[in-house]
N, C-alpha and C positions, 0 to 999 in steps of 0.2 A: 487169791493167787495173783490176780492183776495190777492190784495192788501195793505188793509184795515187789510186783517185777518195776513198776515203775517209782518204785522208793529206790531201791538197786538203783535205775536207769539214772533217776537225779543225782544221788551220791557218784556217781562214776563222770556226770556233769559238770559236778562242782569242782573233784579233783581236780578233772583237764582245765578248768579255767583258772583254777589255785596254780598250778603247773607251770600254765603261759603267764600268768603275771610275774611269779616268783624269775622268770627266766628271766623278762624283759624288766625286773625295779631296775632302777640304777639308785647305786649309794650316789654319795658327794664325794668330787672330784677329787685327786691326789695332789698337792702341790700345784703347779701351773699344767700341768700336763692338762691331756682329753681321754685320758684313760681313766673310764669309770670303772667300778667295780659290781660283778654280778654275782648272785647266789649260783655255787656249785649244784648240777641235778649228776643225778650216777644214771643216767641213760639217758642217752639222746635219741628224744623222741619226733624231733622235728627234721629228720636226713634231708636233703636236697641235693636231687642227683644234678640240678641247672647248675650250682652251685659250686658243686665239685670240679665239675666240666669248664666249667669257666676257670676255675684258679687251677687247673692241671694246665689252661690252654694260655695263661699268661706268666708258668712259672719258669722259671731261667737255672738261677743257680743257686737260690734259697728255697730251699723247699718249703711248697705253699699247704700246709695240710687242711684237712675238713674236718672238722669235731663238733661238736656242740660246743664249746667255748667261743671257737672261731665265730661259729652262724650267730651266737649271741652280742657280737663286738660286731659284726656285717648289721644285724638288726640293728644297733644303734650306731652307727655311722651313715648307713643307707639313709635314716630316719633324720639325720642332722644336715637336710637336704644345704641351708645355708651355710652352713660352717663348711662343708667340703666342697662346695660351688666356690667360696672362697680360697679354700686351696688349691683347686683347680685353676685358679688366677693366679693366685701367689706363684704357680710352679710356673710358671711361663719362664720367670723371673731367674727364682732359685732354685731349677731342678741343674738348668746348666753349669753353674757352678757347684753344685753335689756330684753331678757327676764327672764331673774335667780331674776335682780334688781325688774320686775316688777312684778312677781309673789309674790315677797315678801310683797307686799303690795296689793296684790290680785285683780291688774291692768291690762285691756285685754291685752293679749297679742299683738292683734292687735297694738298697740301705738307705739309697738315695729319701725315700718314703720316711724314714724314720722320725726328722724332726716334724711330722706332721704330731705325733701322739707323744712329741716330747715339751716340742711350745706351739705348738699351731703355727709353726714356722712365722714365728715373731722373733726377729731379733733382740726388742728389750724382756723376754719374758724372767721375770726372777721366782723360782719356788721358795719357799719358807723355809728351805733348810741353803738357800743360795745358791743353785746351780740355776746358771745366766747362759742364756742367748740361744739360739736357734738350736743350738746342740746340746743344752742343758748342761754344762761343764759346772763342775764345784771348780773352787780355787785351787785346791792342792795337785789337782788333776791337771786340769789347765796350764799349771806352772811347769808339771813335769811332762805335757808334750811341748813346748815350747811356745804358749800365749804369754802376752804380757801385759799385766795389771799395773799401769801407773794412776796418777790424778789427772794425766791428760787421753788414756785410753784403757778399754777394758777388751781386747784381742776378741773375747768367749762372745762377744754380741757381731764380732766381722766375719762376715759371710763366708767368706775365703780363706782367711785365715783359720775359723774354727772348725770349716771342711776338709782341711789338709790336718787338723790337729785329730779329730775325729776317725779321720782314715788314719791315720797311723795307728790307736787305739784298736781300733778294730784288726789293723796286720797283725797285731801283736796278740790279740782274743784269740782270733783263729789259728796260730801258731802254737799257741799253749792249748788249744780246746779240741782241737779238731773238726768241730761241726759251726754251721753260721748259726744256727737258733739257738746253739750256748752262747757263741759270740755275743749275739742281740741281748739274752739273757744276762750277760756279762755285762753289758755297758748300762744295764740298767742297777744290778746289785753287787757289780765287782767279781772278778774272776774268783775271787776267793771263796765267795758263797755257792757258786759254780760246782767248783772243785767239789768240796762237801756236799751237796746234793749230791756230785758223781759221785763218792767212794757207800753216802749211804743206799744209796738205790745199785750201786754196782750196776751201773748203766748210762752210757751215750747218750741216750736218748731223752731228748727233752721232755717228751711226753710221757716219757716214766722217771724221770725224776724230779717232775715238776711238781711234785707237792710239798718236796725238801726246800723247795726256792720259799723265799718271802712272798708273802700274800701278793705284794704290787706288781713284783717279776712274772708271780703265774699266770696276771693277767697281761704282762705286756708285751710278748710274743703274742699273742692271740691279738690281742690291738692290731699290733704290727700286721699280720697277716690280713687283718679285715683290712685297712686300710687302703694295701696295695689291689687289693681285689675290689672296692669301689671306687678310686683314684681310675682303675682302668675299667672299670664297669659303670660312669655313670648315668649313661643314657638308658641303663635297663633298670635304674631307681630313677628314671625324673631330678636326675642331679643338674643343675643349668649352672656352668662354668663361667662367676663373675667377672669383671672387666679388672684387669692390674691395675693397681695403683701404680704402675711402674713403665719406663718405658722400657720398650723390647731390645732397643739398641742404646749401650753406653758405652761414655769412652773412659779410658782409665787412664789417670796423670801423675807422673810423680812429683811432687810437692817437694823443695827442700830449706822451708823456711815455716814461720806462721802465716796458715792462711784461713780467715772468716769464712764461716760456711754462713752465717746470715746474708753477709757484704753481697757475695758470689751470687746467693739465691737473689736476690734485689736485681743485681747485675744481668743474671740471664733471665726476671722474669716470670721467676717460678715459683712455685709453694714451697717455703721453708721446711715444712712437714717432710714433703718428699724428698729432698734434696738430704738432710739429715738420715732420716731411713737407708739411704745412698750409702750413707758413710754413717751406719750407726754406733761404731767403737769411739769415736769421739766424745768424749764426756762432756768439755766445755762449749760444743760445736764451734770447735776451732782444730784443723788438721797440722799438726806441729812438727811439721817437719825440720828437719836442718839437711845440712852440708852432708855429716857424718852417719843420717839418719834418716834416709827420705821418705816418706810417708805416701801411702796412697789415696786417691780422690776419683772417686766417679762421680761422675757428670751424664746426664744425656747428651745423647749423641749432636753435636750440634754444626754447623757449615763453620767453614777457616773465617767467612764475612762473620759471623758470631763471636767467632771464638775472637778475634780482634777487641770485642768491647771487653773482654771476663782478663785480656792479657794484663793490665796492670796491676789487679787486684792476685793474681797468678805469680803476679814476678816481684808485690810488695812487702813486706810483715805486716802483718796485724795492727803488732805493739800493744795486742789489747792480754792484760795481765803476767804472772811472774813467767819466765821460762823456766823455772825452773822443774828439772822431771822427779818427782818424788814413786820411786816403786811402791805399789798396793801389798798389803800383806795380812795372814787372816790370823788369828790366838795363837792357833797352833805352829806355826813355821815363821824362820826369821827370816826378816828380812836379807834378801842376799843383792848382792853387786851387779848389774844390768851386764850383759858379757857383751862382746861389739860383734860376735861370732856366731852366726848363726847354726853352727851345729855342737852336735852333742859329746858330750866325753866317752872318752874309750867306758863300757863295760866287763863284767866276769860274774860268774853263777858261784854263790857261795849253799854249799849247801848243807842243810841245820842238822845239826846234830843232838843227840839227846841232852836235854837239860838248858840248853839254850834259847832264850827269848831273842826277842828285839830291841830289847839293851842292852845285851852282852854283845849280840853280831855288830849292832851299829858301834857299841865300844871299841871294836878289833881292828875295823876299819875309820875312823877317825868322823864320823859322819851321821848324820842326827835320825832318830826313830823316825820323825815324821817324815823322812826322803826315806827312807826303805816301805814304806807304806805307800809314797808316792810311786816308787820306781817300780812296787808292785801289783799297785792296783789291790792294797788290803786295806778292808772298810774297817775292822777290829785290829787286835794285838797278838790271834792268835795264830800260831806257824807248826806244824806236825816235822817231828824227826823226818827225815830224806827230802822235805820238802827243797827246792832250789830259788832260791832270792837273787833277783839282779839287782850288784850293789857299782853306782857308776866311781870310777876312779875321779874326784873330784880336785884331789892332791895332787896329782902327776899319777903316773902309772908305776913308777920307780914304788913311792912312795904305799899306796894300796896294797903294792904285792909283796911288800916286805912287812906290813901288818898282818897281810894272808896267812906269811909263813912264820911268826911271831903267833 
């Protein structure tokens, strides 16, 4: 019988440590991201009421849930003591600009976290399918919040500029979603795969229709959620918050000609490295400003006695290679005409009707498949009868709405 019992007793030891390994593998990494992926268990067996109590007492206005998912994405973030020490520095930097962008669009602050588990809050970061810069933006996306892709800058890697592109993304999620961890859901696999988990689970709720999402998506809400809960938790994992590469105070200049970001670095002194990172949307590290186009330039913050020696290289051209602006553009979408106009054309909701694709609506309205995919945030080609597409009047308004009614 004793025997017996402690055969039972090993089997039932072996299980729990089969259990805990299987939770904590991590597969290999997704594109640039820090979202690894874990084996699903159907109980969670490791609750942590510290845990809960902490992310109930830091949440706002994203709701911070506890699951086993979550604590599984906490254990390997808590665990990645350097790499979020590191964030913890970086954010010195780029939490204020995340948050100045999204407040402007009256976006939680919380979101702010997000390009943590999108590129490690690196500005050059590119995943193998193309989506660039601190916010992970593909091109077509990019294009249609208004970044801009030439041979002399790539918008998706400026800090501020793809924080303001991002926030508007995001007004637009949660306008069509209703909830922020569809939103977050959203910006990771497009509203449209969204939508579809919602009609098949016939539920809001991310956590009941997270199994309709793509494999990546189901894990990166639970990312997200770990994230902001050790970013604000890390003296209760031994997290030591590394030193910025960056200074705390800089100044911002507007450029309206070519200016050397090598020359400048030389000029005031300092590591080219950094100085670049500064301005990292520049491709040739050259900031090409003009008259009709002026360009922005951070600097650290430096005295007026300073700034006197960096004035003539501020107030010269370069002269170094063509001016000429060539726009980027990826297989899919043509190239179009740079506008001088920073805002966007009038919109209207066309909505599908039976038998209708995305070649017939773009046919009606004068205007190409891949901008109806852009304007809507669709990763495929497919669209459900009563569905509603924003198609932007790109012709005039005259023009659109007499194809409407045609």
């Amino acid at each position: 019988m004793n025997k017996k019992i402690l055969s039972v007793s090993y089997c039932i030891l072996a299980l729990i440590s089969f259990s805990a390994v299987a939770r904590q593998q991590v597969l290999p990494l997704n594109d640039t991201t820090s979202v690894p992926e874990v084996l699903e268990l159907p109980k969670f067996s490791n609750y942590n009421y510290t845990y809960k109590n902490r992310l109930d007492s830091i949440q706002k206005t994203v709701p911070l849930s506890y699951n086993q998912q979550v604590q599984d994405y906490i254990d390997i973030y808590s665990g990645r003591k350097d790499m979020m020490g590191k964030m913890l520095g970086l954010s010195d930097y780029y939490f204020p600009i995340f948050a100045k962008a999204l407040k402007s669009f009256n976006i939680p602050e919380e979101i702010k976290y997000l390009p943590i588990i999108e590129s490690s809050m690196n500005p050059y970061a590119v995943s193998r399918v193309g989506a660039t810069g601190l916010w992970q933006f593909m091109f077509a996306t990019a294009k249609g919040y208004g970044l801009n892709m030439d041979n002399f800058v790539d918008e998706r890697k400026d800090p501020v500029q793809a924080s303001y592109a991002a926030a508007a993304y995001f007004k637009d999620a949660y306008e069509e979603l209703g909830d922020w961890l569809l939103a977050i859901a959203a910006y990771n696999c497009g509203m449209g795969n969204v939508k579809r988990a919602m009609e098949k689970s016939n539920s809001m709720d991310f956590w009941e229709l997270r199994r309709y999402l793509p494999k990546e998506t189901r894990n990166y809400v639970p990312a997200f959620i770990a994230a902001v809960y050790v970013m604000n938790c890390p003296d209760k994992h031994q997290i030591q918050r590394a030193s910025s590469p960056f200074e705390k105070y800089t100044d911002t200049i507007q450029v309206n000609h070519f200016v050397s970001i090598p020359a400048l670095a030389e000029a005031l002194d300092m590591d080219l490295d950094v100085l670049c990172s500064l301005n990292p949307s520049y491709k040739k590290k050259i900031v090409n400003g003009t008259e009709t186009s002026p360009k922005r330039l951070v600097i650290p913050r430096i005295s007026l006695e300073d700034f006197t020696s960096i004035y003539e290289i501020l107030n010269e051209d370069s002269g170094t290679g063509s001016m000429r602006v060539i726009l980027a553009s990826n297989s899919d979408r043509k190239t179009v005409k740079k506008s001088r106009t920073k805002s966007r054309p009038a919109f209207f909701y066309h909505k599908v009707s039976s038998g209708q694709n995305l070649g017939t609506i773009a046919n009606k309205y004068h205007v190409e498949v891949q901008d109806l995919k852009v304007w809507n945030k669709l990763r495929g080609s497919t669209i459900v009868p009563g569905q509603k597409l924003k198609v932007y009047d790109t012709a005039g308004e005259g023009s659109a709405r007499r194809a409407e009614r045609g």
